[in-house]
C-alpha positions, 0 to 999 in steps of 0.5 A, spaced: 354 881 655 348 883 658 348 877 663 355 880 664 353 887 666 347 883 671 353 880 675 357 886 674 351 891 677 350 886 682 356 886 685 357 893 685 351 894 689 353 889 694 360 889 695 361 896 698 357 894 705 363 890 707 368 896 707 370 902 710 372 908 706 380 909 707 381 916 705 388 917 707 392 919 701 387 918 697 383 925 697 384 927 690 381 920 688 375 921 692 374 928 688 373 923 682 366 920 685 362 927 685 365 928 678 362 922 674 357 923 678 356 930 675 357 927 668 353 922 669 346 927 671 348 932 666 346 926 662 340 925 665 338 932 665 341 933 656 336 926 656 329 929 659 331 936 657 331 935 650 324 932 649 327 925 652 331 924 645 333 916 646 340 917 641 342 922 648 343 917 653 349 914 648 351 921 645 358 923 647 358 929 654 364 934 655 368 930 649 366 923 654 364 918 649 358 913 652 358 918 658 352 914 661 356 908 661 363 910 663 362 916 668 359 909 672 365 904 671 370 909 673 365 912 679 366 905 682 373 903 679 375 909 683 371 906 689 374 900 688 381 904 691 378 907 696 376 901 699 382 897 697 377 892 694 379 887 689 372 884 689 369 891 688 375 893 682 373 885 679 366 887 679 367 894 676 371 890 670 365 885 669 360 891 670 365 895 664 365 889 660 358 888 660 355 895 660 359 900 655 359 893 650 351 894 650 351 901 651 355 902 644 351 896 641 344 901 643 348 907 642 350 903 633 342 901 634 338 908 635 343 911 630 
């Protein structure tokens, strides 16, 4: 799985450089990139402001379980719309399958 969330990180991080954000119809699906990425600081603030408890980066957020894991994967599922790119939605998919199955295994881990 961890090779999985490699390839998915990879992907996400590369492929966006060779599209162009069409926004036309999609504006309430641009909202949805400073909402995750909302959700996903204020885990990292409840992590540092909490004395750096490793249990917080898998503790569910605003009722979003794994929030550090999913507030990612719908981050750039949402751009994968945006940019009408299926290799970007199949990189989401690969990053999501890798990175939500390890983070719930650490998540089982420092319980």
């Amino acid at each position: 799985m961890q090779i999985m969330e490699r390839i998915g990180q990879a992907g996400v991080f590369i492929i966006p450089f060779f599209y162009k954000i069409e926004l036309q119809g999609k504006i309430g699906l641009f909202a949805v990139a400073p909402i995750t990425l909302t959700i996903y600081y204020a885990g990292w603030w409840r992590y540092v402001r909490h004395g750096r408890a490793y249990k917080l980066l898998f503790s569910p957020l605003f009722g979003i379980p794994l929030p550090m894991a999913i507030s990612p994967v719908v981050y750039f599922g949402a751009w994968s719309f945006l940019f009408n790119s299926w290799p970007l939605a199949t990189a989401t998919l690969i990053l999501a399958i890798g990175h939500i199955s390890v983070s719930n295994k650490e998540r089982k881990r420092s319980s």
